[in-house]
N, C-alpha and C positions, 0 to 999 in steps of 0.2 A: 462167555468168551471175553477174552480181555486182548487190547494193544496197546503195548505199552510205545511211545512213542520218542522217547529220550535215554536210551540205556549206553554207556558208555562202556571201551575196555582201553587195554594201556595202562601205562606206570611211569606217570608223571608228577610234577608239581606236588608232589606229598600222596597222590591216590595210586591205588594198584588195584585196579578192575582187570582179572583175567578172566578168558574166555568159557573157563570152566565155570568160574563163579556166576557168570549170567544162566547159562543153560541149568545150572544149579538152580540156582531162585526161580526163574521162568518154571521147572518142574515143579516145586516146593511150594510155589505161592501163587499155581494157575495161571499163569499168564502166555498164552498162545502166541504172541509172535513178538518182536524189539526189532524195532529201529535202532544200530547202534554205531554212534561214531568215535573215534579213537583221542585217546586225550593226548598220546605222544605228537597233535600235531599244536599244543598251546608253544604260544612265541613268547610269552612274558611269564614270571611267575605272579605271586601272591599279590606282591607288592611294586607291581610293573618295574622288575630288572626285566632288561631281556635274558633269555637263558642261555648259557652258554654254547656256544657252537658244536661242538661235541658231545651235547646232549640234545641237539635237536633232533630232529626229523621231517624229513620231508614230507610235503603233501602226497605227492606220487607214492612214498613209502607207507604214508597212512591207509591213502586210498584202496595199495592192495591187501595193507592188514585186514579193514570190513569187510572187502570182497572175498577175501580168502576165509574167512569167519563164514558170510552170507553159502557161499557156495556148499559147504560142508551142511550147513540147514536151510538150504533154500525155503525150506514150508514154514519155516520161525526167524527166521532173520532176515533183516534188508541194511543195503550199509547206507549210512548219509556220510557225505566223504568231506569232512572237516578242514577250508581250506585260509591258509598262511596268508592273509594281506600284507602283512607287516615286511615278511621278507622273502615271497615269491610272487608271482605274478600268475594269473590265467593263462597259461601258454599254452604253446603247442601239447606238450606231454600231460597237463594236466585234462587237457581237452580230449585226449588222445587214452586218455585210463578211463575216464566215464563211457565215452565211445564203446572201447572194448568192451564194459562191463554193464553196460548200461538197462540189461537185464536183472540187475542184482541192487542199484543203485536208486533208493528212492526218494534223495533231499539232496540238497548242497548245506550243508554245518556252517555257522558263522559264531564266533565269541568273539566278540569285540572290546570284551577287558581284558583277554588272553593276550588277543593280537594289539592291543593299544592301539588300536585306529578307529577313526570315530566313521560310525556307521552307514550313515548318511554323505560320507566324503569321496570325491573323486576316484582315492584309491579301491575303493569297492567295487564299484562301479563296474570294471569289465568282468567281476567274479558274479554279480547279478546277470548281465547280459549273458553268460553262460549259464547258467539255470533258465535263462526264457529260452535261449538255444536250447536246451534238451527238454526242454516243456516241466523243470524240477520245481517243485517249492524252498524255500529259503528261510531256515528250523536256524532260530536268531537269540544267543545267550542275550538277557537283558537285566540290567541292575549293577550296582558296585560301582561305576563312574560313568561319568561324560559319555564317551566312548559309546558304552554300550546301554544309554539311556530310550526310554521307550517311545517319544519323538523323536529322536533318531531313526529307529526303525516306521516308525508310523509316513515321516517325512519320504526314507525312501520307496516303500508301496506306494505312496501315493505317486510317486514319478513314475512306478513301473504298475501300472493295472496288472499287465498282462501273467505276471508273477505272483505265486502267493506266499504268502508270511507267514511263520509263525512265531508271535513274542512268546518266547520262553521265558518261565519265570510270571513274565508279567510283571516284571519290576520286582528282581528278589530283595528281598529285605526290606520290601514298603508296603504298604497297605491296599495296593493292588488297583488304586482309585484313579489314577492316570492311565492306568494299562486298559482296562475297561472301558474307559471313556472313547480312547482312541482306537478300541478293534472294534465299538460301535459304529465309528463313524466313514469306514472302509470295507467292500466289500472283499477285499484279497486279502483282508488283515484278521489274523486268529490268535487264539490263544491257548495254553497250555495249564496244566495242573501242579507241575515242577514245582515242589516249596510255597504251592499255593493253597491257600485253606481254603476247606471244604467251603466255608462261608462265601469269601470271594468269588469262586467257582457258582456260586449258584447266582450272586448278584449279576453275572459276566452274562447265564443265562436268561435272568428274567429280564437286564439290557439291549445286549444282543442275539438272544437266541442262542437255542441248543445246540445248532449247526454251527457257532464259531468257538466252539473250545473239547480239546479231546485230552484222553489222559496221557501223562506224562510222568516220570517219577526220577531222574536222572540215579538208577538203579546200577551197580551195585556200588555207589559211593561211600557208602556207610557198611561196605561189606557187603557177606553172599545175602544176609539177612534183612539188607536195606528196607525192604517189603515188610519187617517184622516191628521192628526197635532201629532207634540214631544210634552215633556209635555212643553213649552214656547211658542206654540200656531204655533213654524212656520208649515208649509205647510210637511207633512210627504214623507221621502222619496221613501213610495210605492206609493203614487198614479203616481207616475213617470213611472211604473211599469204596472200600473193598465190602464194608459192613452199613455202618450206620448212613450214608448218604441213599443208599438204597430205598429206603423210608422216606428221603425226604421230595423225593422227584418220584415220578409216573417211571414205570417198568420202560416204556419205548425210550423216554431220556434217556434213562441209567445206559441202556446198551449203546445209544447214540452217543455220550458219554466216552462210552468205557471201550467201546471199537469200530462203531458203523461208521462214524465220523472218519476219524483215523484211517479205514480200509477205503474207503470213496477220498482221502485227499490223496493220500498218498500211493493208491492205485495198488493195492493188496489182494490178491484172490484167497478169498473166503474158504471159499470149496477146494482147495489145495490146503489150506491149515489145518494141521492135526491137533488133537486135543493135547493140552499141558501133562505131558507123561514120556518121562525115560522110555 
């Protein structure tokens, strides 16, 4: 069994993850259930413009794209509802769509180079206290700038025990040596496998233990085939994951790993998921 734990849909910012293309791959490349939250809710683009008004999207509007995904496969999907610091607020309505939905609903989404607000700042702040209100965890893009560097995040778990983290990425595009260091030294703070090599991944566990890092794959980015090949055709990071990492840990990691973790953070029943098949 596999859970994948960062799968995204939407047609944003240069990516087009449709809905078809996840349930696609999840068939294709075994994977039993995705967490997935919408990219139509990024505020900045590549190179932090904000994006145009007329191309935005609301949070409210993201929240019900997931849920409306999650409900149609409640036994393989869950939505993390991806929310706007930059230019909305925790209000009433956004409080009021997890509410309703809150059967289907199993993270609060944060990117903090999307939204160009640095993660640790005031403006956060009442979108965390609304994840300790619905008892959610807080699934946190990290790497690329300031913003959404992984003291930052580490900073604010520590303010909120009561909360749990997960650094994504783990510092994409670095060497994964600060992310590490800091979900060591926190019990609410965890990590992911997103863009992170097998290698790292195993240091994270003989630092902190098995129990603080689950897979992730920010699936279908690179296409239905994300799981297979990048899009330049080489050989994709997961099946290193999917294959050779098997070998390098005891059978009860690899599942700990690869969904036990995952199903106990994010409150997943087992016994409702069907196996990976049309």
């Amino acid at each position: 069994m596999i859970i994948d734990t960062h799968v995204h849909i939407g047609n944003m910012i240069g990516f087009v993850m449709p809905e078809e293309d996840v349930i696609w791959s999840m068939n294709e490349y075994g994977i039993n259930y995705s967490i997935v939250s919408s990219i139509n809710a990024a505020e900045h683009d590549h190179e932090l413009h904000l994006i145009p008004k007329k191309y935005q999207h609301s949070q409210t509007e993201c929240l019900q794209d997931v849920v409306s995904f999650a409900r149609r496969y409640p036994d393989r999907i869950g939505a993390a509802v991806w929310v706007r610091p930059y230019c909305e607020k925790a209000d009433y309505e956004l409080y009021k769509g997890i509410n309703d939905n809150r059967k289907y609903i199993k993270a609060i989404k944060f990117h903090p180079f999307h939204s160009n607000v640095p993660f640790d700042s005031a403006t956060t702040e009442p979108f965390i206290e609304l994840a300790e209100h619905y008892g959610l965890p807080a699934v946190v893009h990290t790497g690329g700038s300031d913003a959404a560097s992984c003291m930052r995040v580490y900073q604010m778990a520590k303010r909120h025990p009561k909360v749990n983290f997960v650094m994504v990425h783990m510092g994409l595009g670095t060497d994964n040596q600060e992310a590490i260091e800091l979900v060591s030294k926190l019990p609410n703070l965890y990590g992911d496998t997103t863009w992170v090599s097998p290698q790292s991944t195993l240091q994270l566990i003989r630092t902190a233990g098995i129990e603080k890092v689950m897979f992730g794959s920010d699936n279908p980015i690179d296409g239905k085939n994300t799981y297979l090949h990048n899009r330049t055709g080489d050989r994709s990071l997961y099946q290193y994951y999917f294959n050779e990492l098997r070998e390098m840990i005891s059978p009860e990691d690899y599942d700990r790993l690869m969904y036990q973790n995952a199903a106990a953070f994010f409150g997943i029943n087992l016994s409702s998921t069907p196996p990976a098949a049309d």
